[in-house]
C-alpha positions in Angstrom: -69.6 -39.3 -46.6 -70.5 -41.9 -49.3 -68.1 -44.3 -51.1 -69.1 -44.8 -54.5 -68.6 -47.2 -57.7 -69.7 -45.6 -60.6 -71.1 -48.1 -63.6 -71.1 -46.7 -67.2 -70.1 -48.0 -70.8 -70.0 -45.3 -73.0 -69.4 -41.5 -73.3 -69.7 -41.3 -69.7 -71.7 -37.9 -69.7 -73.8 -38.9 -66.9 -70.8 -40.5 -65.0 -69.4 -37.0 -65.7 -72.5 -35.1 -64.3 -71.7 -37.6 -60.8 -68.2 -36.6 -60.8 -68.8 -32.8 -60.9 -71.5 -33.0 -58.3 -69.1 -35.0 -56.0 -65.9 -32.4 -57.0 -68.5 -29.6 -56.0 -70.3 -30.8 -53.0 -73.9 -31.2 -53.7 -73.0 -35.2 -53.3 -71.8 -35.6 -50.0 -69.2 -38.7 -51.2 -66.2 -40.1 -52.9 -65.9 -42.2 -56.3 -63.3 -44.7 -55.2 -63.9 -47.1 -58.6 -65.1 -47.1 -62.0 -66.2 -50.1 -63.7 -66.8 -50.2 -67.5 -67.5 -53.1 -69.8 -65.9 -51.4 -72.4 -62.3 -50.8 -72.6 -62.6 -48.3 -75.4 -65.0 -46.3 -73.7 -64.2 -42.5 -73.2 -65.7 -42.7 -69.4 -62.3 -44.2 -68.7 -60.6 -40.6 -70.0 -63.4 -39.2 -67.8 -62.9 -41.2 -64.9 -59.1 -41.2 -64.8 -58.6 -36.9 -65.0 -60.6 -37.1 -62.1 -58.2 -39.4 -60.1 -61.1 -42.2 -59.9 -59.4 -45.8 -60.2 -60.8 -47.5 -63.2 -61.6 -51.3 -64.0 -62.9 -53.0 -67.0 -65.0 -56.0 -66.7 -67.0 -57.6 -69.3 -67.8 -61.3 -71.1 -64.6 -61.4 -73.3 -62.8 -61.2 -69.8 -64.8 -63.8 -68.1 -64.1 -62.0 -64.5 -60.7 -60.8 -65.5 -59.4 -57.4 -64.8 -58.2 -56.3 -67.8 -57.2 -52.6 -66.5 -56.9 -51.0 -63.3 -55.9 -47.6 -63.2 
């Protein structure tokens, strides 16, 4: 088994299509973190009904976490 981070910034639809293949087994693996640059981005709403910990991260923040979840 794989541990991954997932990278996305928007909708998250191909985030999405990751989780689902993960939930159902045609990725062998486990989302332990997803990082966004955008703290309004729906991919967090994604990430976080699937129990995947979440962490924005972008220049405003200057390598501050802003949210973990």
């Amino acid at each position: 088994m794989i541990r991954l981070a997932i990278l996305s910034s928007h909708a998250g639809t191909t985030a999405q299509a990751v989780i689902d293949a993960l939930r159902d087994g045609r990725i062998d693996g486990q989302a332990v973190v997803l990082v966004c640059n955008n703290p309004e981005a729906e991919v967090l709403e994604r990430a976080a009904a699937a129990g995947i910990a979440t962490v924005v991260l972008n220049g405003r923040t200057a390598g501050a976490l802003i949210r973990v979840g």
